[in-house]
N, C-alpha and C positions, 0 to 999 in steps of 0.2 A: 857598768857599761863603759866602752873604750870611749877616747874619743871620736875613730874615726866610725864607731857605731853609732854613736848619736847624731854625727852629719848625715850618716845616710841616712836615719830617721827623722827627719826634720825635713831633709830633701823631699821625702814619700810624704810626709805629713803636708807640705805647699802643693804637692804634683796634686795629692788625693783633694786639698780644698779645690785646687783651682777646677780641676775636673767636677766637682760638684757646682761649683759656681756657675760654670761652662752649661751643666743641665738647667741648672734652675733659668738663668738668661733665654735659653733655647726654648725651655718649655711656654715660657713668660709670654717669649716673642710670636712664638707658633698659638697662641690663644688670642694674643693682641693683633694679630691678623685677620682671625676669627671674627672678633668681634669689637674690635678697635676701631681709631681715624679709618677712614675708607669703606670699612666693612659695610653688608647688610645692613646691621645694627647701627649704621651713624646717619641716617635717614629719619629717625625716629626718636625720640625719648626712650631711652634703654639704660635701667643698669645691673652691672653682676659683679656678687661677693660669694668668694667660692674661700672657703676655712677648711683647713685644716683639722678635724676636729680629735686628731689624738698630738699632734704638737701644740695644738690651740693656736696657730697662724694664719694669718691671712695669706692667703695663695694668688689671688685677683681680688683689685679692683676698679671698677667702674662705674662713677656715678650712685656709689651707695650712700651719700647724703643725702642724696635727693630722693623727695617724699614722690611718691606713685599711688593710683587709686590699684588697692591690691585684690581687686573683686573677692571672687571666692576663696582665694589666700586668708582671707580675710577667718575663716571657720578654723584657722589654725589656732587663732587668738581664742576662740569661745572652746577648743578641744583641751589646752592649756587650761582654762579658769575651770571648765568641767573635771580634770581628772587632779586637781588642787581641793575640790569640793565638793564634790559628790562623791559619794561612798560609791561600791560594788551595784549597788541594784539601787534604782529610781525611786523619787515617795510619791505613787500614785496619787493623797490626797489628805488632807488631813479632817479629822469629823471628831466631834461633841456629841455622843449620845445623849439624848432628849426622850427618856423612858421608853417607849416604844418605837421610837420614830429618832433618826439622826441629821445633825447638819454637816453637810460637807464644802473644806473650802479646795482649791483647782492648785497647784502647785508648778503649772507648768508641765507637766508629763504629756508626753503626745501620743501615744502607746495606743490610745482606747481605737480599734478598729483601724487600724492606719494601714497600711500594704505593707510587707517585707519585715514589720516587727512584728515580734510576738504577744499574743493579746494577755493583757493581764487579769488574775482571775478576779473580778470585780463583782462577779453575779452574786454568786457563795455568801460573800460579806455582806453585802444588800440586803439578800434572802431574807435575812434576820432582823430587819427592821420594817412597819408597817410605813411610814411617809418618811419622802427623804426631804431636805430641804437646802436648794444651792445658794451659797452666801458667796459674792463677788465683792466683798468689802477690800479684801486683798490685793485686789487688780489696781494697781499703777499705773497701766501702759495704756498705749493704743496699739488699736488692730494694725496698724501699718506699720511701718521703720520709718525712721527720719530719713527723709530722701530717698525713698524710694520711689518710681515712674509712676504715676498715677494711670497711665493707660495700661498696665501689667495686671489691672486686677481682674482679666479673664483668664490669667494665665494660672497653671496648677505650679511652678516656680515661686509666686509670690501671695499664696496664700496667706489668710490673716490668722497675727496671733489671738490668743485670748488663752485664759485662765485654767483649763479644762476642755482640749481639743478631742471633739468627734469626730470621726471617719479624716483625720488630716484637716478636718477644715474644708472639705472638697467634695462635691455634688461628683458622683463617676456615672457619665452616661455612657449606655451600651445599647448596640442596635438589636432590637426585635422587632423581624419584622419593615424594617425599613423604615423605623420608629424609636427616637431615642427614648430607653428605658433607665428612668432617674435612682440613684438608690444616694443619701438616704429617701425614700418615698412622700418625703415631708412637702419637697417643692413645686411646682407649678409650671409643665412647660407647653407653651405655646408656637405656631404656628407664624412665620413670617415672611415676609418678599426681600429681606436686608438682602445683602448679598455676604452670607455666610456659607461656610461648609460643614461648620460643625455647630456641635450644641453651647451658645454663646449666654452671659447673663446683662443682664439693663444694670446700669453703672453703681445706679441709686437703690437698687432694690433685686429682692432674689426672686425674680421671674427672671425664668430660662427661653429660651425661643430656638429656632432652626427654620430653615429653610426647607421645604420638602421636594424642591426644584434643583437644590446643588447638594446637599446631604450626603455627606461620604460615608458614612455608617460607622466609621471607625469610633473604636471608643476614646474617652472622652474626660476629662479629668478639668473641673470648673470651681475657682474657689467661691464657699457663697458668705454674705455677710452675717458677722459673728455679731451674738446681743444675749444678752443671760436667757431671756426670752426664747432666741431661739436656740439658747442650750437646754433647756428643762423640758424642752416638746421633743425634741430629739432625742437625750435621756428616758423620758417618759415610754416614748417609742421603744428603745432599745434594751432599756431594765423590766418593762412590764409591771412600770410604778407610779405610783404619785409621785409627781418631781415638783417643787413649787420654787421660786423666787424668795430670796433671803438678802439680810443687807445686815445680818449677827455679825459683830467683830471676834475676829479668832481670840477665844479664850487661851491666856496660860496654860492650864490643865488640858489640853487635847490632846488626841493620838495620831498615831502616821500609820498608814494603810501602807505595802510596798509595792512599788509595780515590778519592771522588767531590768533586766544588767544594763548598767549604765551601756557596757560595750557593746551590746546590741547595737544604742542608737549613737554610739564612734563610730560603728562602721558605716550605718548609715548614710550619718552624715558625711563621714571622709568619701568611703570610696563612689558614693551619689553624688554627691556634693548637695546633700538635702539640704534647702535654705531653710524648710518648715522646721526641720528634728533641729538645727542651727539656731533658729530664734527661741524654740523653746526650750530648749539647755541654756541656753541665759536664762531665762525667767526660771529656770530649776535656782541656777546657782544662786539668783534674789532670792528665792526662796529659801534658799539652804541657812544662806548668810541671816536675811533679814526678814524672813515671815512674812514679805510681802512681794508680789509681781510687779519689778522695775526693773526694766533694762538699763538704763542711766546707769541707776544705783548700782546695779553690777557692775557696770563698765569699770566705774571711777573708785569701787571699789578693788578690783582687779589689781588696776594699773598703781592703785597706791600701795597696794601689799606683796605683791607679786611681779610686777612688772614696773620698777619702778626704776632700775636700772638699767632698761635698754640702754643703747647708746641715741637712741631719739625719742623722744616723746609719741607713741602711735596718737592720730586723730581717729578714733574707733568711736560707730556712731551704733552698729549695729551686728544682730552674733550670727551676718549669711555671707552678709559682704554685697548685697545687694544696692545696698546707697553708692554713691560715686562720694560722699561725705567724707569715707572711710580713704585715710593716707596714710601710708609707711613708707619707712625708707630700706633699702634691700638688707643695710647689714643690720638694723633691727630683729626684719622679717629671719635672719641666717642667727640671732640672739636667741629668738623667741623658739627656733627645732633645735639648737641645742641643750635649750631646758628641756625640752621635751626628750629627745635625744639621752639625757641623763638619770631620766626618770624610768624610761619602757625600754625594756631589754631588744634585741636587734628585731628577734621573730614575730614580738608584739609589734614593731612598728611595721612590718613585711604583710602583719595581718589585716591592719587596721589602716596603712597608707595604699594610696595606689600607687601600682606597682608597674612597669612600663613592658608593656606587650603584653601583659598578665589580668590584671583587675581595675576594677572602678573605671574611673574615667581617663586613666592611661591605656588600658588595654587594647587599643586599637593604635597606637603611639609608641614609641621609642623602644620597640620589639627587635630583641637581642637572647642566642639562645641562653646566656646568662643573662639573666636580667639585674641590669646595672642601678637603673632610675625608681627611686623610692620618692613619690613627689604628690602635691596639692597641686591642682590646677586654679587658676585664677581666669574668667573670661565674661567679658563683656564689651559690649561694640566698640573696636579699636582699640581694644584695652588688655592682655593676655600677661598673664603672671607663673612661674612654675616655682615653687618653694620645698626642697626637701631636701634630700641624700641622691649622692652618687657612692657607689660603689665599683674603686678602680679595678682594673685586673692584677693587681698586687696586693688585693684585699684592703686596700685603703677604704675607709667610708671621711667623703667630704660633705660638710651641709654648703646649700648654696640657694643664692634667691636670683632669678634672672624676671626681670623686671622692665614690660614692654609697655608705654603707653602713646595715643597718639597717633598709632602708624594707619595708611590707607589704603590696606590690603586685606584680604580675607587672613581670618586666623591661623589658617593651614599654610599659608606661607610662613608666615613667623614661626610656626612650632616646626617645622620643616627646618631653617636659621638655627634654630633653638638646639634640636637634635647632631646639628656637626657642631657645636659646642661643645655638647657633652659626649658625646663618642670620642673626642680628641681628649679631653678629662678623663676619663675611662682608660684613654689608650697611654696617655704618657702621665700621669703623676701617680 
């Protein structure tokens, strides 16, 4: 190469950085407007880390050290420890034949009767055995989350765990009649002057009541309180068996029944944002790991094997995200989907995330004829989280965690803010 060839290629080689330089500042700038000093977003506790995820660069940031309560964000953490530990299909239950008669202990699976999963064959296997007998020696936990609302418990959102979930955990009343009709038919409902509109339960106890003066008729979905007690009468009910109370420690020698595809209740949980199928895939994965039902023990499990190099320590209390207990920080949250990210190929995650204008709980949201936004929603009062993938119009995919807490607005403004973020992301990088 001459000499006067290599000036001019060194000329073009400064022109061509500075003109990239020139984009990168411009694009920087035009997002920092967005959602910078001034913006929308400086009214509130907000922050956003948006990467790069095929140069491995950070693109923005703001405010990604700082811890946020990541609500339902939060089921990203338990979708991660689940597809680390669970195999392809669920373990319905584990049981010790007893000559004629079996014991079975609860595994966490939530499959048995639940809406939208598919039931698992359980009868068949039963059939062949004359008394069953349920052993809860296994169970760790409590029915509730740590920090969870204590006034939520009429709500079908924060149903209780337990060891061996029926019907979700949940009393479904349906009008006949102008008459709420209970299924499972186990419970007891009542007549009263409250001022209710639907089929409500007493705090302390599963007597149901209604009003027959304000009664909407609409159905009705009640979580009621969980006790081996009143799993073996419902069992009993539902297999057409002796079901009795057990307190046998699972023997070494046992066997594993299988239930449903793990991915059934991924999608579930993702594109629902099921807190139920959430809490009990933790208690799968104590199960998996340790033979027994602990959420702790998963957590901190987890986090020492799996997750131990975030760039922050998560405060992870529970697998819905329903605690305000639960902190992370955004560029964790942007850590934690590109593990995920490196694991599920693009179409699995298109299947299994919600998808924006398209599925779960974005389909009414961030609706583009190409759909750009591959994301988890996070929401609770004053509190909105979005954690996934963008997808630019240059086929870039970027992970990113936009991270709102605090604000005093309805959440449809924020995600309204939320959406010219990411359209501009879309439109220039």
């Amino acid at each position: 190469m001459c000499k006067k060839t290599t000036v001019l290629f060194f000329i073009l080689l400064v022109i061509s950085f500075d003109t990239f330089s020139q984009d990168i500042r411009a694009r920087y700038e035009g997002l920092d407007k967005l959602i910078g000093a001034g913006s929308f977003f400086d009214n509130h506790l907000t922050g956003f880390f948006l990467y790069d995820l095929d140069s491995q660069t950070v693109q923005f940031d703001k405010n990604s050290h700082i811890y946020f309560i990541p609500a339902s964000t939060t089921k990203l953490l338990t979708f991660f420890a689940s597809l680390l530990v669970l195999g392809d299909s669920s373990t319905l239950l584990r049981y010790a034949p007893k000559g004629e008669d079996v014991v079975i202990w609860g595994t966490g699976d939530p499959s048995l009767n639940y809406p939208g999963l598919p039931n698992p064959k359980i009868t068949g296997f039963l059939n062949t055995y004359e008394e069953i007998y349920f052993s809860d020696h296994n169970w760790k936990d409590e029915a509730l989350g740590f920090g969870w609302q204590w006034d939520d418990y009429n709500f079908a959102y924060s149903a209780e765990k337990s060891p061996l979930p029926i019907y979700g955990n949940l009393v479904t009343a349906i009008n006949v009649n102008n008459r709420p009709h209970l299924t499972p038919p186990l419970f007891n409902i009542y007549q009263s002057d409250k001022n209710v509109r639907n089929v409500t339960r007493e705090w302390h106890s599963n007597d149901f009541f209604f009003n027959p003066r304000t009664y909407n008729g609409m159905r009705a979905r009640v979580p009621f309180i969980t006790s081996q007690k009143t799993f073996v009468t419902l069992a009993a009910l539902e297999w057409r068996k002796n079901v009795h109370a057990s307190k046998e420690v699972l023997p070494t020698d046992h066997f594993i029944l299988r239930g449903v595809p793990t991915r059934e209740l991924y999608k579930e949980m993702l594109l629902e944002s099921d807190n139920f199928i959430a809490e009990q895939l933790l208690l799968q994965v104590s199960d998996e790991v340790f033979k027994e039902l602990n959420t702790e023990k998963a957590i901190e499990y987890i986090k020492k094997t799996y997750l131990f190099d975030l760039p922050d320590e998560p405060l992870w209390v529970d697998g819905s995200g329903l605690s305000r207990h639960n902190l992370l920080t955004p560029r964790s949250m942007v850590s934690l989907v590109e593990k995920i990210y490196r694991i599920l190929p693009d179409e699995e995650l298109m299947q299994l995330f919600p998808v924006g204008g398209r599925t779960g709980t974005l389909k009414s949201n961030y609706y583009a004829p190409v759909p750009y936004v591959i994301a988890k929603t996070g929401t609770i009062s004053n509190n909105h989280s979005l954690v996934g993938f963008i997808r630019t119009k240059k086929q870039k995919m970027y992970a990113f965690a936009l991270m709102n807490n605090n604000y005093p607005y309805k959440a449809t403004v924020v995600r309204r803010e939320i959406e010219k973020v990411l359209l501009y992301v879309r439109d220039n990088f």
